[in-house]
DOBA-336827 format. One record per residue: residue in one letter; x, y negated, z negated of N, C-alpha, C in turn; residue number from 1. Coordinates in nm, 4 decimals. Last residue first. Example, Ala and Ser with C-alpha at 12.3 -4.5 7.8 and 13.67 -1.06 7.14 Angstrom:
2
<r=S | nu=1.2850 | nv=0.2250 | nw=-0.7080 | cau=1.3670 | cav=0.1060 | caw=-0.7140 | cu=1.2900 | cv=-0.0030 | cw=-0.7870 | k=2>
<r=A | nu=1.3190 | nv=0.5690 | nw=-0.7800 | cau=1.2300 | cav=0.4500 | caw=-0.7800 | cu=1.3200 | cv=0.3300 | cw=-0.7800 | k=1>
This chain:
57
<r=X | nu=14.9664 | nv=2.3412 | nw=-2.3867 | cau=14.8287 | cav=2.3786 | caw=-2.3260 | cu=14.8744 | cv=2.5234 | cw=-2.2058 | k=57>
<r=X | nu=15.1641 | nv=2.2453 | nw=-2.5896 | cau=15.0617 | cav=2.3778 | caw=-2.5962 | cu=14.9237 | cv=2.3526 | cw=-2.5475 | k=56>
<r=X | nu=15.4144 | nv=2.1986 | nw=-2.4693 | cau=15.2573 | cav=2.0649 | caw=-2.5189 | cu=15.1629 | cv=2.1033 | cw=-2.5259 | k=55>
<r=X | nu=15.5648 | nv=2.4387 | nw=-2.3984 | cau=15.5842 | cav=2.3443 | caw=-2.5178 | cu=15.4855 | cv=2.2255 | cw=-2.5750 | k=54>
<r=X | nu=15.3941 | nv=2.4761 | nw=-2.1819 | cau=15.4189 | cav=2.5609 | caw=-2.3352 | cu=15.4164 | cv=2.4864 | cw=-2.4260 | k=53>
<r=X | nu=15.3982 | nv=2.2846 | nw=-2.0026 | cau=15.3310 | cav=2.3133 | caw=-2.0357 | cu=15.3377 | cv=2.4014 | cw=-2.1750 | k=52>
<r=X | nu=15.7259 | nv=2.2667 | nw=-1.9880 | cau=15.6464 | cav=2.1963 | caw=-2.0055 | cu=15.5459 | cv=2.1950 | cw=-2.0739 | k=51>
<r=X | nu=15.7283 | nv=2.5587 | nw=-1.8582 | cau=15.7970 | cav=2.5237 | caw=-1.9617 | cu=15.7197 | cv=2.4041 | cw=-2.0321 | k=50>
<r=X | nu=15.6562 | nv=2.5425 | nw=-1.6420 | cau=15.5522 | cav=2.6026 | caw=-1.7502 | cu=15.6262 | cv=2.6023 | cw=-1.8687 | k=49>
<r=X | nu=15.8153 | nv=2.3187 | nw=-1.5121 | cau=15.6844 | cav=2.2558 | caw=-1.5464 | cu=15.6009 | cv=2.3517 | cw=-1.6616 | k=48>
<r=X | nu=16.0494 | nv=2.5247 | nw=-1.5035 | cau=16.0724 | cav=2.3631 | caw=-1.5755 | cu=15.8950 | cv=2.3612 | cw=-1.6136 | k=47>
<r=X | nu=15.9588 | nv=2.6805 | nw=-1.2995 | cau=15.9724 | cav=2.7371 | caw=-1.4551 | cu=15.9840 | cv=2.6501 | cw=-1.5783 | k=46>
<r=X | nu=15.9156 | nv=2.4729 | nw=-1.0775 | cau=15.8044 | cav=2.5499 | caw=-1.1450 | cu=15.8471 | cv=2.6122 | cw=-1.2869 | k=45>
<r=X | nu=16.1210 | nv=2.1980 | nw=-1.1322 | cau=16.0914 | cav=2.3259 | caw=-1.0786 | cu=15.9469 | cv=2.4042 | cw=-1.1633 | k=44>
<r=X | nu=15.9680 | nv=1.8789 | nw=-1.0678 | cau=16.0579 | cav=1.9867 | caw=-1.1790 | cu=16.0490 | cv=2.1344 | cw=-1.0556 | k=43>
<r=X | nu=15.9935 | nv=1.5352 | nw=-0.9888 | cau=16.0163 | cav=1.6454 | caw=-0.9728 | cu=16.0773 | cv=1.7643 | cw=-1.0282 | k=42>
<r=X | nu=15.8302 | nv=1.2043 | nw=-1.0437 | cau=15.9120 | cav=1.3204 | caw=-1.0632 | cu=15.8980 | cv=1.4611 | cw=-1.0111 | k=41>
<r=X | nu=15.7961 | nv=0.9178 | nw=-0.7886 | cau=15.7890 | cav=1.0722 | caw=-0.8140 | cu=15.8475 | cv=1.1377 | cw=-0.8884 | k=40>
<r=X | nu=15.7011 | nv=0.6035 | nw=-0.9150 | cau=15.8085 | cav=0.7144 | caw=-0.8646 | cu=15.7517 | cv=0.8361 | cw=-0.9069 | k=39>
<r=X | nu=15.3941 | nv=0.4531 | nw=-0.7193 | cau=15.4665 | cav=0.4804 | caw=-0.8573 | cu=15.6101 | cv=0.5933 | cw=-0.8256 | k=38>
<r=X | nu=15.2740 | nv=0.1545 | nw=-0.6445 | cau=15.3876 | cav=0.2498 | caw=-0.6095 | cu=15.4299 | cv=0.3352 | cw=-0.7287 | k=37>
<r=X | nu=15.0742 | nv=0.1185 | nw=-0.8729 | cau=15.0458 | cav=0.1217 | caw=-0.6815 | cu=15.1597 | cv=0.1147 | cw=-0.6182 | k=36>
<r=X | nu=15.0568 | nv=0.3326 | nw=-1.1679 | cau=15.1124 | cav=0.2233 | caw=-1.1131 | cu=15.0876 | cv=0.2175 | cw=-0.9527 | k=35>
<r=X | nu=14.8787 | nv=0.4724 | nw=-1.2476 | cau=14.8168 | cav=0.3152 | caw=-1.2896 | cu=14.9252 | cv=0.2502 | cw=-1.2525 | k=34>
<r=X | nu=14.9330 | nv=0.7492 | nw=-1.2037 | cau=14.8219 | cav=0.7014 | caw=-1.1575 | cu=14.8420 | cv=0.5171 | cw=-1.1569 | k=33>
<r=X | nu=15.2735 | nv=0.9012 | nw=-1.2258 | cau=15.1502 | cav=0.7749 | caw=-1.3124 | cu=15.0832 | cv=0.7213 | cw=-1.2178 | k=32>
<r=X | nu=15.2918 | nv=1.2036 | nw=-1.1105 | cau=15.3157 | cav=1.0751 | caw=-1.0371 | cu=15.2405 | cv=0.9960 | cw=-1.2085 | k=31>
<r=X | nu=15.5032 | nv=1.5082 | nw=-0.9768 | cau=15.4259 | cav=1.4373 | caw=-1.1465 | cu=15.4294 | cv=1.3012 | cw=-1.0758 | k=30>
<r=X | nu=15.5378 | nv=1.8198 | nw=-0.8917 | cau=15.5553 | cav=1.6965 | caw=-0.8387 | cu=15.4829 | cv=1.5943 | cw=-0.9521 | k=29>
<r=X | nu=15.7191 | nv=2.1522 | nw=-0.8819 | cau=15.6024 | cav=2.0401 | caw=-0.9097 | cu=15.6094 | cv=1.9182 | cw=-0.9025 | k=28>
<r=X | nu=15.8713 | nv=2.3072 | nw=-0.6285 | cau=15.8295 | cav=2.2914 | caw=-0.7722 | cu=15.6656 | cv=2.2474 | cw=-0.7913 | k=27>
<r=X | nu=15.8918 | nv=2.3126 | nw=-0.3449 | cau=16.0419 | cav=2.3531 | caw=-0.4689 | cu=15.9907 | cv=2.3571 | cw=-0.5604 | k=26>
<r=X | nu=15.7024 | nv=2.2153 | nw=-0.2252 | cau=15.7256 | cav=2.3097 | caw=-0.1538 | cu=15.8483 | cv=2.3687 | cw=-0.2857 | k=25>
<r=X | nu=15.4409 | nv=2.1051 | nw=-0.4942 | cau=15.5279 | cav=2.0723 | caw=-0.3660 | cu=15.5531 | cv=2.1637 | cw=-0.3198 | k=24>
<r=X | nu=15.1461 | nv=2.0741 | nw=-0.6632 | cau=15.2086 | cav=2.1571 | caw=-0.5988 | cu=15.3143 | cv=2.0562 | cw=-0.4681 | k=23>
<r=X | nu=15.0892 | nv=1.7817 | nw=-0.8536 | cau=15.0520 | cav=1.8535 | caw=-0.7625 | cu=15.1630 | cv=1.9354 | cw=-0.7354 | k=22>
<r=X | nu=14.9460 | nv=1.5308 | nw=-1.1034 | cau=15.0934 | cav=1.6665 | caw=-1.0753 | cu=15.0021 | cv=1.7701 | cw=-0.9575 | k=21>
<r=X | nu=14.9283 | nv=1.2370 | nw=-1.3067 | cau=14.8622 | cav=1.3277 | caw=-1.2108 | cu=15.0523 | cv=1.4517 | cw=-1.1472 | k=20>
<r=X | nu=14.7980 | nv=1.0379 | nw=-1.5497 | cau=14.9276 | cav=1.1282 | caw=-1.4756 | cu=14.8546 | cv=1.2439 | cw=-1.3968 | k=19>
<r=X | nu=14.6840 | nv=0.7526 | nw=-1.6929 | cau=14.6682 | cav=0.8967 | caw=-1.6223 | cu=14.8009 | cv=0.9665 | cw=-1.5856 | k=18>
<r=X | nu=14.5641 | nv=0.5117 | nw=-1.8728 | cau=14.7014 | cav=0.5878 | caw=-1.8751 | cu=14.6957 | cv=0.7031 | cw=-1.8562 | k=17>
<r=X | nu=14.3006 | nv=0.4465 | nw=-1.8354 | cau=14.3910 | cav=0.4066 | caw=-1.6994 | cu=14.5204 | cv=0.4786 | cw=-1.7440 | k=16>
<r=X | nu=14.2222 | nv=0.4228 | nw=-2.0555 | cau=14.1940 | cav=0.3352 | caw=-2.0581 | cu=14.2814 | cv=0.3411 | cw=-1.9326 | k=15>
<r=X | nu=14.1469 | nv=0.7160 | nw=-2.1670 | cau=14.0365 | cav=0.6291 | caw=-2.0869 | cu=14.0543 | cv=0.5094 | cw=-2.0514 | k=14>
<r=X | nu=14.4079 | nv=0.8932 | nw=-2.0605 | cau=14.3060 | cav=0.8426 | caw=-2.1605 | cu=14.2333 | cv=0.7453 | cw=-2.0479 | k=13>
<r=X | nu=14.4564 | nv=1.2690 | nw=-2.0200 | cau=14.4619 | cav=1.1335 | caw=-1.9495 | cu=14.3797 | cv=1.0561 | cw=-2.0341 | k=12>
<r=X | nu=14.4020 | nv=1.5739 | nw=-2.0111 | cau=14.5168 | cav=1.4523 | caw=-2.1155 | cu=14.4937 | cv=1.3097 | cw=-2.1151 | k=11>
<r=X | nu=14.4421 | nv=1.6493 | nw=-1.7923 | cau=14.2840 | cav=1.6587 | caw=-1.8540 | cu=14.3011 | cv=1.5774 | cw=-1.9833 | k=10>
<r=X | nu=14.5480 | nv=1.4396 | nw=-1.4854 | cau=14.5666 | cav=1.5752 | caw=-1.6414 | cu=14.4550 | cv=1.5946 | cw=-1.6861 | k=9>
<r=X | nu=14.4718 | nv=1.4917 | nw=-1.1647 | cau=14.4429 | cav=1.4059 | caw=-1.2634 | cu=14.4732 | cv=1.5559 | cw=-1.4427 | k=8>
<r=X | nu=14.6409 | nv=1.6402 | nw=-0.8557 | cau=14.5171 | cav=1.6554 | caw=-0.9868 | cu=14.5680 | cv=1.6159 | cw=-1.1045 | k=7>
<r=X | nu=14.6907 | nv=1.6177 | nw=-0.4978 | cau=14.7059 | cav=1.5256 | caw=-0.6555 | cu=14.5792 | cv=1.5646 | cw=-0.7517 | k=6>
<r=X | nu=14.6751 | nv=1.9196 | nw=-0.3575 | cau=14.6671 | cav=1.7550 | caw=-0.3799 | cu=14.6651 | cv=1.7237 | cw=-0.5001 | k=5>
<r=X | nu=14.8181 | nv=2.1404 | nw=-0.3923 | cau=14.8775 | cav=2.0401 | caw=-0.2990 | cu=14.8275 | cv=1.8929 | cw=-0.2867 | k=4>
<r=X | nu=14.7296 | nv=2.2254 | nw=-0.7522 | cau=14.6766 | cav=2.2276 | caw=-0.5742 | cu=14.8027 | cv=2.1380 | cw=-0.5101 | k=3>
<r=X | nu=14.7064 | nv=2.4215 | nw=-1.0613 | cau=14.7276 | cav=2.3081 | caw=-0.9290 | cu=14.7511 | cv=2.3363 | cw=-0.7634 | k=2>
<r=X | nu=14.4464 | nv=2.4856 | nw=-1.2402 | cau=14.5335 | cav=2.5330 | caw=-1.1345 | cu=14.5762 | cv=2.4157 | cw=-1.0475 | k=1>
């Protein structure tokens, strides 16, 4: 379940190539962990379970 704070995928490998996705106020919010600015994407919620479907989790 996502939260308003940043939660780590369960996807993520061990060597630092993470992604993290939190609740915004319009959607969902997707960052890469391993960069120290990284850009924000932004989907809508039907976009993200879309997402999710399709990378069958």
């Amino acid at each position: 379940m996502l939260t308003h704070t940043w939660r780590k995928s369960s996807r993520s490998g061990p060597n630092g190539a993470c992604v993290e996705a939190r609740l915004a106020e319009t959607g969902v919010e997707i960052r890469d962990t391993k960069l120290t600015v990284s850009p924000i994407l932004r989907a809508s919620r039907a976009d993200w379970h879309s997402l999710l479907r399709t990378s069958g989790r």
